[in-house]
N, C-alpha and C positions, 0 to 999 in steps of 0.2 A: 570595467568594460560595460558599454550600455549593450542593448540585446542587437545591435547591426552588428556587433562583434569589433567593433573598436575596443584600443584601450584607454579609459579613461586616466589620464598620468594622474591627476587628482586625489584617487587610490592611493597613491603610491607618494605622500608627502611626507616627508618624515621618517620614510622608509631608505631614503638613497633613491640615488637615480630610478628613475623607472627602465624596466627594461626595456632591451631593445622592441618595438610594436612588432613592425614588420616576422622577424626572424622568430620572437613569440607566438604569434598567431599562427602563423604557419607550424611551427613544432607541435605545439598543440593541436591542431586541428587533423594533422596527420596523427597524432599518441591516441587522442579520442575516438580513431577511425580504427587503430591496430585494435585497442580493448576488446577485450570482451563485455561489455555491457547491458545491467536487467535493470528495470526498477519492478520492486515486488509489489506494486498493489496498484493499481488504475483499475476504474469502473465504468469500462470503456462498454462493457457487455449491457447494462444493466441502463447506463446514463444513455448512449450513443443506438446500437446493435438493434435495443429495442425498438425505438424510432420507425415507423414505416414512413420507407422509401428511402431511409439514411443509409448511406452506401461509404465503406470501409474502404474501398479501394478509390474515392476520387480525394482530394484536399478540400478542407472545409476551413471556416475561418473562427476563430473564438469571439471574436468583436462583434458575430452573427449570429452565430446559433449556439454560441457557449461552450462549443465541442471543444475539447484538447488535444484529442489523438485522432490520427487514421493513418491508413497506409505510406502516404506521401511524405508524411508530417514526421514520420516514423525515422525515412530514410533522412531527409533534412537534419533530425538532430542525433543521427548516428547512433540509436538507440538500437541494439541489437535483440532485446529477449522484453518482454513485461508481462506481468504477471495477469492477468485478466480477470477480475474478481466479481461473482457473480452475487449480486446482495441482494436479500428482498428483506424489505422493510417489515420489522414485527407490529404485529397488530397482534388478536387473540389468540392466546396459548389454551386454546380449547381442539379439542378434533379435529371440527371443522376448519377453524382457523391455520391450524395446522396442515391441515391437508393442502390446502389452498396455497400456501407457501411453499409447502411441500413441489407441488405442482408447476407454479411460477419459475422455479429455480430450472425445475426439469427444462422447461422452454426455453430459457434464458441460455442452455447449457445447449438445448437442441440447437439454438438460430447463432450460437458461437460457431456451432462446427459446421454450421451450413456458409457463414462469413469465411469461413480458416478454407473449408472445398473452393470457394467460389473464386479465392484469390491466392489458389495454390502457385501460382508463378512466385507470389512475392513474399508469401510469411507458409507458417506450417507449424503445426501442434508438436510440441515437445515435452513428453514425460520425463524426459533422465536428464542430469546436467549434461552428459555427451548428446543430447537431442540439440540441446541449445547450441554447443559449437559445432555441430555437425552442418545446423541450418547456417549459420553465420558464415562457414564454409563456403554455401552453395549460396552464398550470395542472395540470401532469405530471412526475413525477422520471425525468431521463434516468441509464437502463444502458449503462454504455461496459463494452466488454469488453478482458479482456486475460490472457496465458498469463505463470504464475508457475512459470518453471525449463522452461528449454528442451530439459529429457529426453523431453519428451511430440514434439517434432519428429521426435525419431528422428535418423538420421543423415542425412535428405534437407532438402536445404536447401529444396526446392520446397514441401515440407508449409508454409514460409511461407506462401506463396499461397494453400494449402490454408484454414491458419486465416482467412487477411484473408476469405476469401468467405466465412464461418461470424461475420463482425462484429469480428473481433481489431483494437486498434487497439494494444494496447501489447502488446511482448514482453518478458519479464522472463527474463534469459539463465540465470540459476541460481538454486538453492535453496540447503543447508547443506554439498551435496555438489559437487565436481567432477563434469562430465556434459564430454560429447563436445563441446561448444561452447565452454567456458569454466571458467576455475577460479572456486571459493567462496571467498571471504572466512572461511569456518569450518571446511573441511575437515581433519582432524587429522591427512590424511597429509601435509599440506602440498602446494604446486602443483605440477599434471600439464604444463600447458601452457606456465606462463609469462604468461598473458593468455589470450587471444583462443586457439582452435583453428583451422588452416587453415580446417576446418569453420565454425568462430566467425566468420571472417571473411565467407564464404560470406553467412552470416543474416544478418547486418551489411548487406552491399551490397542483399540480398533487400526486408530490413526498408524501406531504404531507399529504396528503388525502389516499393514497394508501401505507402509513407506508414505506417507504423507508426512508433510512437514506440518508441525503444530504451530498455531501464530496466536498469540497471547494480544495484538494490537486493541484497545478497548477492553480487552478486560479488567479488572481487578486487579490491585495489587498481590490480594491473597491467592487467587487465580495464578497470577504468575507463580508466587510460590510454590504453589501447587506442582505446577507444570514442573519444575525445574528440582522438586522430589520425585515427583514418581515419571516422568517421562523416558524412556529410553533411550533415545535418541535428542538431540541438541534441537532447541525453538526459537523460533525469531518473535521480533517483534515488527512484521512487515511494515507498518507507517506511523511510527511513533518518533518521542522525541525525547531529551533529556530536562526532568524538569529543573533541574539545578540552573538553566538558562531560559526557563517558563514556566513558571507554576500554574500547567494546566492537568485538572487531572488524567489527561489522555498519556499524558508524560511519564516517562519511569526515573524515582531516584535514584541518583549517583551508586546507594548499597545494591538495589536491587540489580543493579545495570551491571557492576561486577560480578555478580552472582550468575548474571548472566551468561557472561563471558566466561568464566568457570568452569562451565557446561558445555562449552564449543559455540555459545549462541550466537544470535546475530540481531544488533538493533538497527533497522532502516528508517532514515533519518527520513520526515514526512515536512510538507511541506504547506499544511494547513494554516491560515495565518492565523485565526485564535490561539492556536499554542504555538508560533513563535516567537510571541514578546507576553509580556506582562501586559494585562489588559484589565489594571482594578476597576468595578462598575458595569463591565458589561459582562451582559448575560446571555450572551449568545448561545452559549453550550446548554446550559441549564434551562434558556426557554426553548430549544427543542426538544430535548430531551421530555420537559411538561409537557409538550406536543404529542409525542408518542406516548407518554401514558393517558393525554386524553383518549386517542385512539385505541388505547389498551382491551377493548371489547369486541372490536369491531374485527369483519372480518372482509380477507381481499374483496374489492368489486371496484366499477372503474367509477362508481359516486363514492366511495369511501375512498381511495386513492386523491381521487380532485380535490375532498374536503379536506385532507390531511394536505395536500400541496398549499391549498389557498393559508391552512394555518401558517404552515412552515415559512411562506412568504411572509406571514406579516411579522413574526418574529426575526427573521433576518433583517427588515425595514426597519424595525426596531431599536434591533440589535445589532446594525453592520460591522461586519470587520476590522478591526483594528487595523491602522497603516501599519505594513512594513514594508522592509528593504528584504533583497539579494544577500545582502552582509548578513542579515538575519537568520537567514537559515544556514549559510555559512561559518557563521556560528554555532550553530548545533552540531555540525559536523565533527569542528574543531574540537568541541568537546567531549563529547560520545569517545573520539580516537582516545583524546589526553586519560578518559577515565577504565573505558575499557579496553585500549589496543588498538592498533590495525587492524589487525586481525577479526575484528567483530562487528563494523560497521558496515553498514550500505546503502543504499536509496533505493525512497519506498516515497516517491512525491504525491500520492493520495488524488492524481488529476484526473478529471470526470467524477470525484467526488467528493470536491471541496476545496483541494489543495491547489497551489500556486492561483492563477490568475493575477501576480503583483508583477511589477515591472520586473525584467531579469530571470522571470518563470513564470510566462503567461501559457505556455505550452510546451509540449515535448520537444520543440523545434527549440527551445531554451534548454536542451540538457548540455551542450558544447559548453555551455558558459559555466559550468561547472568546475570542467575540464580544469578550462585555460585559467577559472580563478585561482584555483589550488596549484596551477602550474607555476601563477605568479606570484604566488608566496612558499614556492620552494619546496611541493611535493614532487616527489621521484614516480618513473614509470611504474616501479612494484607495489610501492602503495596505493597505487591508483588503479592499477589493477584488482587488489584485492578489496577496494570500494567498492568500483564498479561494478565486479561481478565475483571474480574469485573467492572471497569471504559466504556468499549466499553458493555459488554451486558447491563448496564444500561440505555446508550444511546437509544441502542432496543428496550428495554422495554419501555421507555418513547416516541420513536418515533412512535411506535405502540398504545400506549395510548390515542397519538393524534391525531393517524388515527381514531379511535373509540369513539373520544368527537364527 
């Protein structure tokens, strides 16, 4: 299917007939419409929200301003819940540095829920899975909130608490770098901790205690590990992918991924193109990542911010993206299911922070085409259900359960 939402028969050579277009699209387009559907990670807050003068409630275009989401764009691709992930870039793990991040998140968090008041007709803040279908209900797209790279906590394990009252439902422990809580899965000096920091542990119990959901995405292998001994409650991996079909290290192997699943987990399938194909030679990951340890001293301000943009642009010029396809990351899916179940996958497309922009997922208004692909190769309403969303609200529900043993 190209993204006007035709079917491409071409798909479908060597498959048998292609199906019916017509009676296709239509089925689909109403199934994608019953679901329940989240994707657990866009950086809509942090990429978009911050923007002055950028407004949430009109439609914006990506061929213009690079934006992926907003209100309009929301309804368009029948996207019911998304995760809203507020990131600040680490720079210096010193006090001040800290504080400073510390602070930025706050704001990031404040001008979310002054966005969520301001277009209270059309979306609203959702703490609990039943907030998600309550809103879906009332004919409303629910914002879950959640912190990507646990250097905005600082060294106090109590700023957990701090966030949960500010609507945090999910913690995402790192970003590309080691931080005080936990090693990266891409850091180029290689791991600080080993897993988990005493600290790391700390947030862990914190997390747990106060129903958040733990998200392991960019950390560590051993990190995961980690998580999946001592956590009490089941952790996802919000925008990740399986490396067995990309050997990127953002990706999780086939063992870990069962182990995963083990646990009640849930991996949401991300849609970054570096880790959706094999990309030998380029160094896209790894010259950002030397980016941020350049800035490794430095602390928030809006000349240190521009210096580190101007980097990060020349290594993406560098470095560009690897082509890929729509098949591409439909392949990850396929996978994920075959190794850990139904029951433990979801979508977590990474957009407004790197992911999609390829033909077939240039934006949110491309999640139908999801739908209808997996429809035309023979998934059923309940397994698409429990992609969509019922696999991640289940998580919820049991991470909150264990907040309350």
């Amino acid at each position: 299917m190209d993204i006007s939402g035709r079917i491409d028969t071409k798909r479908f050579a060597g498959d048998g007939p292609a199906p019916h277009v017509a009676a296709m699209s239509l089925d689909a387009a109403a199934l994608h419409e019953r679901l329940f559907t989240i994707d657990t990670h866009i950086d809509t807050p942090t990429a978009s929200l911050m923007r002055a003068g950028w407004d949430f409630g009109v439609r914006h275009d990506y061929a213009t301003d690079r934006s992926q989401c907003d209100l309009p764009r929301m309804r368009e691709g029948g996207i019911d819940a998304l995760v809203f992930a507020v990131y600040v870039g680490q720079l210096a793990r010193t006090p001040e540095g800290l504080r400073r991040a510390h602070e930025r998140a706050v704001t990031c968090f404040e001008r979310t829920h002054a966005v969520i008041r301001e277009n209270a007709v059309a979306c609203g803040l959702a703490l609990t899975a039943e907030d998600g279908l309550r809103l879906k209900a009332e004919g409303k797209r629910a914002i879950y909130l959640s912190i990507e790279n646990a250097y905005s906590l600082g060294r106090d394990a109590g700023n957990v608490q701090k966030f949960q009252k500010l609507g945090v439902r999910m913690l995402g422990l790192t970003h590309m770098l080691n931080n005080d809580v936990a090693d990266s899965s891409t850091d180029p000096r290689g791991p600080e901790w080993g897993g988990l920091s005493p600290l790391g542990r700390e947030v862990v119990a914190e997390a747990n205690r106060l129903g958040l959901v733990l998200d392991a995405s960019h950390a560590s292998d051993d990190v995961l590990e980690d998580l999946l001994e001592i956590s009490r409650a089941p952790v996802v991996l919000s925008h990740s992918g399986p490396r067995a079909v990309a050997d990127h290290p953002r990706n999780v192997g086939d063992a870990l991924l069962r182990a995963l699943a083990a646990k009640g987990g849930v991996l949401q399938i991300n849609a970054l193109p570096i880790s959706l194909v094999n990309a030998p030679g380029n160094r896209r990951t790894q010259g950002i990542a030397e980016v941020l340890v350049q800035f490794q001293d430095a602390v928030f301000s809006p000349e240190s911010a521009a210096a580190e943009d101007k980097a990060y642009d020349v290594v993406c010029a560098q470095h560009p993206n690897p082509p890929v396809t729509f098949d591409d990351f439909i392949r990850h899916i396929e996978h994920a299911v075959a190794v850990m179940g139904i029951d433990h996958v979801g979508i977590g497309c990474d957009f407004d922070g790197g992911g999609g922009g390829f033909e077939g997922l240039r934006d949110v208004t491309d999640y139908p085409r999801i739908t209808r692909t997996l429809v035309a190769r023979g998934w059923n309403e309940a397994d698409l259900a429990k992609l969509w969303g019922g696999n991640t609200l289940r998580v919820m529900r049991a991470v909150a359960k264990a907040a309350g043993a």
